[in-house]
C-alpha positions, 0 to 999 in steps of 0.5 A: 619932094626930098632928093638925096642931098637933102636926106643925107643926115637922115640916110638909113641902109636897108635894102628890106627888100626886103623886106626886105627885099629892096631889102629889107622887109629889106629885100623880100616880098611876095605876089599871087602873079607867081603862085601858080607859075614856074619862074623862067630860070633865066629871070631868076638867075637876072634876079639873083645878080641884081639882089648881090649885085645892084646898086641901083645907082646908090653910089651918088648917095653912100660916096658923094654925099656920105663919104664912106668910101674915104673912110672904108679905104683908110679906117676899115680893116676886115676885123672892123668889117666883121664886128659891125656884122658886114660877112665875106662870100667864101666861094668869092676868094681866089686860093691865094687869099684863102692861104694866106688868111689861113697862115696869116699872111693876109694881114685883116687889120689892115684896111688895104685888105678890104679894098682887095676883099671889094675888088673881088666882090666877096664883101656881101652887100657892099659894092665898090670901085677900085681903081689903081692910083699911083700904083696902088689899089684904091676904093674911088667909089661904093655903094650897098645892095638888097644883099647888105641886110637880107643875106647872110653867111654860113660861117664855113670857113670862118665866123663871118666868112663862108658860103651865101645864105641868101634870104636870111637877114642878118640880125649881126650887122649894125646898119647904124654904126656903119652909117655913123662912120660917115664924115658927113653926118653930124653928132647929133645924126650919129648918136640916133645911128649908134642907138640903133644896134646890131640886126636893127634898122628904122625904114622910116627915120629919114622920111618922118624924123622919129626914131624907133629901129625894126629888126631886120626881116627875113627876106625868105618863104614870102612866095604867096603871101602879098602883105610882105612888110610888118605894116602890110604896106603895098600889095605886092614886092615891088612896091616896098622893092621900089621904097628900099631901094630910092628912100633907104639905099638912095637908087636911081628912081622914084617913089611916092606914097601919098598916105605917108607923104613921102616923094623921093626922087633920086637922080634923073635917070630910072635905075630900079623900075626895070629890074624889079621883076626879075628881082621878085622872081629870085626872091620868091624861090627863096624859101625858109629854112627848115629846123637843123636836125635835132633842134626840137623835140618831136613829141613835145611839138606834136603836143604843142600843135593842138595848143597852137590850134586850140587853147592858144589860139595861135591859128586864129590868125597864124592860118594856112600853111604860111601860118598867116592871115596876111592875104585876107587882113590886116590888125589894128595896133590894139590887137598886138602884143608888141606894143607899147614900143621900147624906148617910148618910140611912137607906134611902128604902124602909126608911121606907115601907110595901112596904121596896122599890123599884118600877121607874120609868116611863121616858117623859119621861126627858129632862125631869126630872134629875136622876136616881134617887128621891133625885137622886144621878145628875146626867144620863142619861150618870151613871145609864147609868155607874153601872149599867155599873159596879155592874152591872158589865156590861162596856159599852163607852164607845160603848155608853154614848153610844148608850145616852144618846141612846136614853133621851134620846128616849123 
């Protein structure tokens, strides 16, 4: 059995529920339980509080064992806070904030700032206690939700600041770099951290030891698909909402998976088991974005769909209107085209549970690049090139074209 202090060199930050959903595939997932049925509106609203809210009791894990809270209080200003990719919930500011970012008067190089910015809950994903010690507003304890990874911001009101976009992973925070600033951690520990980089993130690196980080998934548009990770492991949300949530945030509970050994248990108590219903129910209204007008041409797509569905075979397993054949199957690691990992890292699915691949839902494509479980296609001209030539399915360079602008619009 691994408990928290004992994985605290080897901590990593994904909330997949997603996904993703607890994340990360962070914080995000799917089940046919809800296909059918009209989510009761009070369930949802518990559901949203939980993802950007809940800790899970993770304190005992990013406070007393890592320690980032000594260095979030003294060493990280709002600026240091926007360039690892952390956002700040616009609607979350009073006036008097909102002025005084504007004139300049709230000082965003100073790490006091980020004490008031967690005190009014408008750093997204992280949870912090304030408290007033001599006199002064002072961070005594923090911890991180599902909302971290798999939510993002609309830059409204400044790069990095504005309204929630809740579902969208957020392919600009650098989970590593922020874990790397724990004064618990060793060198060694943080140079595996600090080689991660920005929207990646290992869900397994402190459970196996290997290192080979996964882009952080898109927590929207899972309402009917069951395989909701990358590997396909579970069959439901809860199962990866439950492995997120007690093996990477370091909540209350407990998780066991005898097909990749892992038994975790954290704390003696069960914050995660209850809340995992309502948590699915706002995940599941969370759909995938549709294409910003004007991002594609709407004749090249209409021609790039009949190559989808004939010479390159895309629908052979992108089937269905999620565009996935995840419900019915899953594919062994010879039948894809992002292997071999970069780096020399081990197979993905070699460390999960099924050893295989699930195919990924295709809503929404247009927003989250790059591309592939382990990032290594940089755009949508790269995936359409590489299956082309691993493929080796003959399609020609005007084939390729109308085949961009076609997934550019789902």
């Amino acid at each position: 059995m691994i408990c928290r202090h004992a994985m605290s060199e080897k901590l990593v930050v994904f909330c997949v529920v997603g996904v993703a959903a607890l994340l990360t595939a962070a914080c995000g997932g799917g089940t046919g339980a809800a296909e059918n049925s009209t989510p009761d509106p009070a369930v949802v609203a518990e559901g949203k509080q939980i993802f950007r809210f809940d800790t899970f009791g993770d304190e005992t894990q990013w406070t007393d064992t890592l320690r980032l809270h000594e260095v979030i209080r003294t060493a990280v200003d709002p600026t240091t806070a926007l360039s690892v990719g952390l956002k700040v919930d616009a609607d979350a500011l009073p006036a008097a904030v909102v002025q005084g970012i504007q004139n300049g008067s709230v000082d965003l190089k100073s790490p006091d700032t980020t004490v008031v910015l967690l005190k009014l809950d408008a750093v997204v994903g992280l949870k912090g206690t304030v408290e007033t010690i001599n006199g002064k507003d002072t961070l005594t304890r923090v911890g991180i939700t599902c909302a971290l990874c798999h939510s993002t911001v609309d830059d409204s009101f400044a790069p990095g600041i504005g309204k929630r976009l809740d579902g969208w992973p957020n392919r600009d925070l650098n989970p590593g770099a922020i874990i790397a600033l724990s004064p618990a951690l060793s060198t060694t520990a943080k140079a595996v951290y600090n080689s991660w980089g920005a929207g990646k993130y290992d869900p397994r690196f402190n459970q196996d030891g290997l290192n080979g980080p996964q882009v952080i998934p898109p927590a929207y548009g899972l309402d009917g698909i069951h395989r909701i990770t990358s590997t396909g492991d579970g069959e439901d949300l809860a199962y990866w909402n439950r492995y997120v949530g007690v093996t990477q945030m370091g909540g209350h509970g407990s998780f066991s998976e005898r097909r990749t050994g892992v038994n975790v248990t954290n704390g003696t108590d069960d914050l995660i088991t209850s809340k995992l219903p309502a948590l699915q129910a706002y995940q599941l209204t969370l759909q995938a974005p549709p294409p910003p007008a004007g991002s594609f041409d709407s004749v090249a797509a209409e021609r790039g769909s009949l190559v989808f569905e004939g010479p390159g075979t895309c629908a052979t397993c992108h089937s269905g209107t999620e565009f996935t054949d995840a419900n019915s199957r899953l594919h062994p690691a010879t039948d894809v085209v992002s292997e071999p990992e970069p780096g020399g890292a081990p197979s993905y699915a070699s460390r999960s549970a099924t050893k295989q691949y699930r195919t990924a839902p295709l809503r929404g494509l247009w927003q989250h690049a790059p591309y592939f479980h382990n990032g290594t296609a940089p755009t949508l001209e790269a995936i359409v090139q590489t299956y082309n030539a691993r493929k080796s399915l003959g399609l020609t360079d005007t084939q390729l074209a109308d085949l961009v602008q076609y997934l550019k619009s789902l």
